[in-house]
C-alpha angles and dihedrals in degrees: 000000000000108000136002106236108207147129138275115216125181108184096194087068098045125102107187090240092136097216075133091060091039091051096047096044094045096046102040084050095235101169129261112252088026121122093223110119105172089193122027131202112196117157120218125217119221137172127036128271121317092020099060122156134190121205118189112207122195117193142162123148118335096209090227125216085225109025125190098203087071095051091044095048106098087196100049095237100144125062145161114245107233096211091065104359096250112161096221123173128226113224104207103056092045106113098190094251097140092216096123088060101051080052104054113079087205106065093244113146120079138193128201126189091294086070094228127123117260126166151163103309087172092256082290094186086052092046084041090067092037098263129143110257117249099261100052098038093055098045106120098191090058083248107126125050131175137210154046098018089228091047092057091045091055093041092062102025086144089066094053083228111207138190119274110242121247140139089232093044111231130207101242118121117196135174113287104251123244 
């Protein structure tokens, strides 16, 4: 593989706004009415009163080094582009099994009423024509970023990005915590 595709997320910018969710699904066409969300934003509550902290968290597929979704699918309808490491599905050899959800610890894969898995490919005919994908050009907090992993590294070397953990090792770079 040349080059890890992946995101940069810094939690401390984002503001759940969703303009990330809105973009994706708008973009990528998802219908109206329908309950497929490609990238998510929830917000989780710690500490006790008065010391009460919010945490946005924006996620889609993390387009793992290691994904479980490839090794669960019986038809071989997901794979990871060797050129930038996307995990991208092929339609027409998804079946509707739903094993490649019960795989992924994200949440990543998706039906809608075909029945067939769809999920989050980094708006890959955007990146193609060197374009920012849907979710990162619309952010409005400056959170969320999209593209070559050690450009993104570079990019916010004041943060120490590190990788997000995972077993599956996702490409998702965040600000090293304090």
């Amino acid at each position: 593989m040349s080059t890890q595709y992946g995101f940069y997320y810094d939690a401390s910018r984002c503001l759940a706004c969703r303009s990330c969710v809105l973009a994706c699904k708008d973009w990528n066409d998802n219908k109206a009415g329908e309950s497929v969300y490609w990238r998510h934003v929830s917000t989780e509550e710690s500490g006790k009163y008065p010391n009460v902290r919010l945490t946005n968290n924006s996620i889609a597929c993390l387009h793992c080094a290691k994904p479980a979704c490839v090794d669960a699918c019986p038809n071989k309808a997901i794979s990871k582009r060797a050129e930038d490491g996307i995990v991208v599905v092929d339609q027409a050899k998804c079946k509707g099994c739903q094993t490649c959800a019960k795989a992924c610890p994200y949440g990543a894969p998706q039906y809608g009423s075909d029945g067939k898995m769809q999920k989050c490919d980094l708006c890959l005919s955007k990146v193609q024509q060197g374009q920012k994908p849907a979710c990162a050009a619309a952010c409005t907090g400056g959170a969320l970023f999209a593209g070559p992993l050690p450009e993104l590294a570079r990019q916010w070397a004041k943060k120490s990005p590190v990788m997000m953990a995972g077993a599956t090792k996702p490409s998702m770079l965040v600000p090293k915590p304090k």
